[in-house]
N, C-alpha and C positions, 0 to 999 in steps of 0.2 A: 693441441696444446691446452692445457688445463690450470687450473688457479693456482696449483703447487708450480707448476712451470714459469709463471707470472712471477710466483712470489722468490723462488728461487732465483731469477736473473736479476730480477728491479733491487734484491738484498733486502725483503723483508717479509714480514711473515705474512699468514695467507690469511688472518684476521685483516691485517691493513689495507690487502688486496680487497678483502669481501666491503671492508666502508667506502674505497673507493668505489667501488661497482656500486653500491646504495646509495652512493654521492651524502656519507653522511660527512658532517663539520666539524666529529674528530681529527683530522688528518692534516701535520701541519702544508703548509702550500707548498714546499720543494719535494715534499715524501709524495705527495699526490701528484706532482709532475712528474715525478722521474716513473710513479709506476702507470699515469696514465700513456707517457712516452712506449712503454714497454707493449701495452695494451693496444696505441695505436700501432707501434709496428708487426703485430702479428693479429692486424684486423680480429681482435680479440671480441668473441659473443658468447656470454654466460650462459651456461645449462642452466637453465631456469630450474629443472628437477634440482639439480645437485646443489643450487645456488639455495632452494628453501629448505634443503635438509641441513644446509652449515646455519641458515637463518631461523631454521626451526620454524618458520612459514612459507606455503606457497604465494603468499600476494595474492590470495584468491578468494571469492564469497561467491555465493551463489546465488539468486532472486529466484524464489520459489512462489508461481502465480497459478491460476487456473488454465484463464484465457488471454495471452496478449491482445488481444482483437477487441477486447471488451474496454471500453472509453478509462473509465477510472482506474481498471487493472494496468493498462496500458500505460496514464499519465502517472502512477505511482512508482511502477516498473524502470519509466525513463530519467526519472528524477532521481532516483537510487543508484540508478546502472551510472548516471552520468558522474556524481557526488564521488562514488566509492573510483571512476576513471581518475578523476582528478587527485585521489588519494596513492593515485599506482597503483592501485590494485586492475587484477583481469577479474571480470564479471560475465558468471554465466549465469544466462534467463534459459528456465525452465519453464513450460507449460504439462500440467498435470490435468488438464481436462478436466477434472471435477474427479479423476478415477480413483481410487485407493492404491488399488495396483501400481499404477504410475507415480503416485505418489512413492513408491515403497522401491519401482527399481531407482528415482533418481536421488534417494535416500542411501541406495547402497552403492549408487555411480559416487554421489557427491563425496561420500566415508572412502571411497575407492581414493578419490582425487585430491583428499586429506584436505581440502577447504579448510582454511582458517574461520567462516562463517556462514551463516544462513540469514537470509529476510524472507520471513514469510508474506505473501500479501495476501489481504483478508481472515474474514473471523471463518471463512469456508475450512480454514485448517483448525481451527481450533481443536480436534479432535485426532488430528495426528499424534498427541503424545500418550495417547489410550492405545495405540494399534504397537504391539511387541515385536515386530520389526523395526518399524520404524524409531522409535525410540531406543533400541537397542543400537541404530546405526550411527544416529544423534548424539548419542549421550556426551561425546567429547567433545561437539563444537557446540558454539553460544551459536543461540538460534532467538533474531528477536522478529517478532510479528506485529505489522501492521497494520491496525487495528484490530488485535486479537489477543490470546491469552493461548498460546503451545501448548500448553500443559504437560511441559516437559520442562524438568530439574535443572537445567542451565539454558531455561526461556526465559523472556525479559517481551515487556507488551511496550506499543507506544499506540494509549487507547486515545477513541476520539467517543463523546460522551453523548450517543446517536438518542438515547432518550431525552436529553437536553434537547438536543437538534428539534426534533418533532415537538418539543414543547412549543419551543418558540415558534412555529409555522402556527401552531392551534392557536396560542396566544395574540400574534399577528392578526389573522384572521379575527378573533374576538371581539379586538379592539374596534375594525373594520365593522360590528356589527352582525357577522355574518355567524348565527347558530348551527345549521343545520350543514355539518362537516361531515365529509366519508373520507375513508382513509384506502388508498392502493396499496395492496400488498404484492411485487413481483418476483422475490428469489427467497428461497427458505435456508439462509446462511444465520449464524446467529447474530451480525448486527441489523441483520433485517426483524430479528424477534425481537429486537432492542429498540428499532424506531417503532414495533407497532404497540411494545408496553409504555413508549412514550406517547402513541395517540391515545391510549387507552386511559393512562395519570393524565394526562392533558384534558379531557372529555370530563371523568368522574369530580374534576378539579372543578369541572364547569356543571353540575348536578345534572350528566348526562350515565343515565344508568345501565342502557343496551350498546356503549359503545363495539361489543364484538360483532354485532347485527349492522354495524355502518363498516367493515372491512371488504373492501371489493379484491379476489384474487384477481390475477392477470399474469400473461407473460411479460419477461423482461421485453423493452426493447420496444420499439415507435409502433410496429403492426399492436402488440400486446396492450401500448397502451389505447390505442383507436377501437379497440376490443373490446375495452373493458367503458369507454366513451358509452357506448352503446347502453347497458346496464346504468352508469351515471344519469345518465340522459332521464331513460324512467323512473329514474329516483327521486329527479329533480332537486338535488340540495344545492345552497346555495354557494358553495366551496368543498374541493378538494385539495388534500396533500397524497402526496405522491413518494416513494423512497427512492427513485432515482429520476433524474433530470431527463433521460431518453423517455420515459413511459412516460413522464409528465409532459413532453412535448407531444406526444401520439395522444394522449387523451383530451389537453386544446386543441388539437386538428380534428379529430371526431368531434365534439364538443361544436368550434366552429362548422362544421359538414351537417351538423343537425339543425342548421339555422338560429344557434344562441350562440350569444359575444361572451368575452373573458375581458374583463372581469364584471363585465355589466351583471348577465348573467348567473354565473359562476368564474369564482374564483379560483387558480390553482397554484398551488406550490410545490416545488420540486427540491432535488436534494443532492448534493455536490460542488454545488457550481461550477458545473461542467462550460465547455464552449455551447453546448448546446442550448442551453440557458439565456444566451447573447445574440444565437441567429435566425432563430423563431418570432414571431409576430404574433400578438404582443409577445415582448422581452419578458423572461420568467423569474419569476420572484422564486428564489430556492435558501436552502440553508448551505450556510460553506462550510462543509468539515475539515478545511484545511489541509490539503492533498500532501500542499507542498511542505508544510511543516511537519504533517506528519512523518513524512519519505523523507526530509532531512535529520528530524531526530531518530532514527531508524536507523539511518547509517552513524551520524554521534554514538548513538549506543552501542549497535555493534563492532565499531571501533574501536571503543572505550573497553570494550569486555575481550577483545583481540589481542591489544595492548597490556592488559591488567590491568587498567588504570581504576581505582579503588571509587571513583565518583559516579559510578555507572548506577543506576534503578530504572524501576519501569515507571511511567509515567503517564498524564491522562488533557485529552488536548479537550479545551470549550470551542463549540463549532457556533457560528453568526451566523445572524438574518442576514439576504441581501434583498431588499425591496426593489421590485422592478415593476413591469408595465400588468402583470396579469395576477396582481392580488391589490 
């Protein structure tokens, strides 16, 4: 049985049928009884295909990430995925590994599965709307990015201001008395080139002129930052910042492991305000870019551009100091 069958028995048409099945608040209360009656008696369950071609949407968005495994990808991803559930929409998470390729088949699955939208996560895509596949697959859905810039003709950003972020850690630090600052560099995405032009304005701010000579590389990730401990260590300066909260916990644990305190010795700061931040010893003083704002206005936007609704722009989030036990 199908919604012309529905609408043909209950005596009305197959618009009124489809706002019943939407549950929308057009429909006076007896019109909606008598065809939800109809619908119960023939255990009645909508093709969801056929049900978004009369709607002209599938109910559907996509979260386009790297790595779900990765702490921040992860808590953005869930925040998204949960936001757009509550909206009725089905939400599928993609991971693209960092590949381009993967990038580009679930570009042509998504244009395949006519998605009403895209959320990008991270500025790692920023560079998807230069690749002519993928943008050619794109073009018709609103695609908005968090914390990034698509660079594609119906993208929308919701940016978080990562050279602010770093200012303020330098600044902290400053006040703290503490000159002789290095900076960890661990992922080459571009709001990682954003928090290290913010060490670099932070530094030059403070009549420091070789701030590129105090960048320590490292891997992501707690080994990466215990790694990169080591090098700090011979440096001897008296405070690090850090661009993610996991590295900046590995490089207090080396740091610790070399027989110097935090923040006695060196101080550090981290970046996210991850959990990670709250179960380390000492407690990490990090900047909050705001995960959860960000991942909520993310879905507002792409909502609003789903919708048409005429109030939609990209937009740009201030990220805060959280002062804790190791600065």
């Amino acid at each position: 049985m199908n919604i012309y069958d529905i609408a043909k028995e209950a005596g009305v048409s197959i618009s009124t049928v489809s706002r019943v099945l939407n549950n929308k608040s057009n429909v006076m209360p007896a019109t909606r009884e008598k065809v939800q009656a109809v619908l119960d008696k023939h255990s009645y369950t909508p093709n969801a295909i056929a049900r978004g071609l009369v709607a002209r949407s599938m109910k559907t968005v996509a979260v386009l990430t790297v790595d779900v495994r990765v702490p921040h990808y992860a808590r953005t991803t869930y925040i998204i995925e949960r936001a757009f559930s509550k909206l009725n929409y089905h939400v599928l998470v993609c991971n693209t590994g960092g590949e381009l390729e993967e990038a580009r088949r679930y570009a042509r699955l998504l244009a395949e599965r006519q998605v009403d939208g895209i959320v990008l996560v991270g500025s790692i895509f920023n560079k998807l709307g230069q690749d002519e596949e993928v943008a050619a697959c794109l073009h018709n859905i609103p695609v908005v990015s968090a914390n990034g810039q698509p660079g594609l003709p119906n993208g929308y950003s919701v940016l978080v201001d990562d050279v602010q972020g770093i200012e303020l850690a330098v600044e902290h630090l400053a006040q703290k008395g503490r000159q002789n600052i290095v900076y960890v560099k661990d992922l080459d995405t571009d709001s990682a080139q954003l928090k290290q032009q913010g060490f670099y304005t932070a530094m030059q701010k403070r009549g420091v002129k070789n701030a590129k000579n105090r960048v320590i590389k490292a891997e992501y990730g707690l080994a990466g930052g215990e790694e990169a401990a080591a090098q700090i260590v011979a440096l001897r300066p008296d405070a690090v910042v850090c661009a993610e909260d996991l590295t900046a916990v590995g490089v207090m644990k080396g740091i610790i492991n070399a027989g110097l305190k935090v923040p006695e010795d060196i101080a550090v700061i981290g970046y996210n305000n991850s959990e990670y931040s709250v179960i380390c010893t000492p407690e990490l003083t990090t900047v909050d870019n705001k995960v959860e704002m960000s991942a909520l206005f993310s879905v507002q936007l792409l909502e609003s551009l789903i919708e048409k609704d005429e109030s939609f722009s990209s937009m740009s989030i201030q990220p805060e100091l959280v002062v804790r036990q190791s600065s």
